[in-house]
N, C-alpha and C positions, 0 to 999 in steps of 0.2 A: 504494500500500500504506500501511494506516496505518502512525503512528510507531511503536505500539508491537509492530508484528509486523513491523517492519525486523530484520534479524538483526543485532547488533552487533560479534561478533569474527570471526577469518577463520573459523574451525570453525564456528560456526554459517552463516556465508554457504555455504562448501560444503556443507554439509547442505541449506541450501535450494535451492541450484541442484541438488542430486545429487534433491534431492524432484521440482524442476519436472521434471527432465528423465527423472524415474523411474529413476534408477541408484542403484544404493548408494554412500554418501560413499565407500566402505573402496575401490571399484573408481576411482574416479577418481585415489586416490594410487597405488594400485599402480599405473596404466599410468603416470603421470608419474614415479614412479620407476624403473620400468622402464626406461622411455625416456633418464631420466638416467643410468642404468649402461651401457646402449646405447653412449649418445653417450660416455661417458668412454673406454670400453671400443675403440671406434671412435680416439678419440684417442692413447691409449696405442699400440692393432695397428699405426698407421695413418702413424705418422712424423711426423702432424702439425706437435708441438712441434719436431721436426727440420728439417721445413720451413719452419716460422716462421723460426726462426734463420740457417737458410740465407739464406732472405731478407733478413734483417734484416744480417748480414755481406755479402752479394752485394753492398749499398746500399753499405753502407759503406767497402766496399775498392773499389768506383766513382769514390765518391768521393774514396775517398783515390788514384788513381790518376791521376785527372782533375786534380788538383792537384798531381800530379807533374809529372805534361807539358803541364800550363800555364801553371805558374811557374817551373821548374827548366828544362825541355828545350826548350821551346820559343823563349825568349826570344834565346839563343847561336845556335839554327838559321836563325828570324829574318835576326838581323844579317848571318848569313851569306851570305843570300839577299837582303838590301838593305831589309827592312822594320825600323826603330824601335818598331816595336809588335808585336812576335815576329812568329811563322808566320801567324797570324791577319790580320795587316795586310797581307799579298801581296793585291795584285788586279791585274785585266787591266782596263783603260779603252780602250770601244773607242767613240771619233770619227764620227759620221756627218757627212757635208759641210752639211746642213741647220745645223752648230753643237750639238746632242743629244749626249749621253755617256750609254753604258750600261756600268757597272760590275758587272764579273764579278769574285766575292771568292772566289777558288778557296782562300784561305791557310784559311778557316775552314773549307771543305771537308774539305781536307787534314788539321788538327785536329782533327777529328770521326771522321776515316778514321785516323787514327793511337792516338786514345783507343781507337777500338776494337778496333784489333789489339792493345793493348797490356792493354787490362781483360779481354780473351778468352784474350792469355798468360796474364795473372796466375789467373783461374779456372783453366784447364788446370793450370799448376802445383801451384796448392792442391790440385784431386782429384787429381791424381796422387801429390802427395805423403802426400793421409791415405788412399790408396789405396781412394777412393770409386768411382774407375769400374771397380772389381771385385764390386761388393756385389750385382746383379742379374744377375750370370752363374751358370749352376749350374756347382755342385762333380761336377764327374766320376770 
């Protein structure tokens, strides 16, 4: 295309694709606004932003959970159980007569099994206490 029948601002290029493609400019903003009240509309019904957040706290309190019982709880159970590097440091060493050791690290097992039961407390708590796992039962 020559230079001088390039369209220069956005309104003229929609014009000219609304010309190639034979549509009126006026119809291609309505459906894209359309579409954006849709999609808000969509957002707002839809819990969306509630479920961002959810998220974004699920992570968080994970996290902050995992670092409970990896630096506070774990370290005293450890000792208890004869490992210097908390619960995570237990393993089972087992000898073949060839001279070979295969090491079984059950402590970190264990601490993975234990994070879980306890970040799966700490969720149940929370719903129940902002009384979340009532919101999709109907009212009778």
């Amino acid at each position: 295309m020559p230079e001088s029948k390039k369209p220069g601002t956005k309104k003229e290029k929609v014009v000219h694709v609304a010309k190639k493609a034979k549509v009126a400019p006026k119809t291609i903003v309505k459906v894209g606004g359309s579409q954006m009240k849709e999609f808000l509309y969509f957002i707002r019904t839809q819990g969306v932003v509630g479920l961002a957040v959810g998220l974004v706290l699920g992570g968080a309190t994970s996290i902050l959970v995992r670092s409970l019982i990896d630096n506070v709880i774990m370290p005293p159970i450890g000792l208890l159980l004869g490992s210097s590097e908390g619960i995570k440091g237990l393993e089972w060493v087992i000898s073949t007569p060839g001279g070979k050791q295969a090491i079984v690290q059950y402590g970190i097992f264990l601490n993975d099994l234990i994070n879980f039961f306890v970040i799966a407390l700490v969720i149940y708590f929370i719903i129940h206490f902002l009384k979340l796992d009532k919101v999709d039962k109907p009212k009778i």
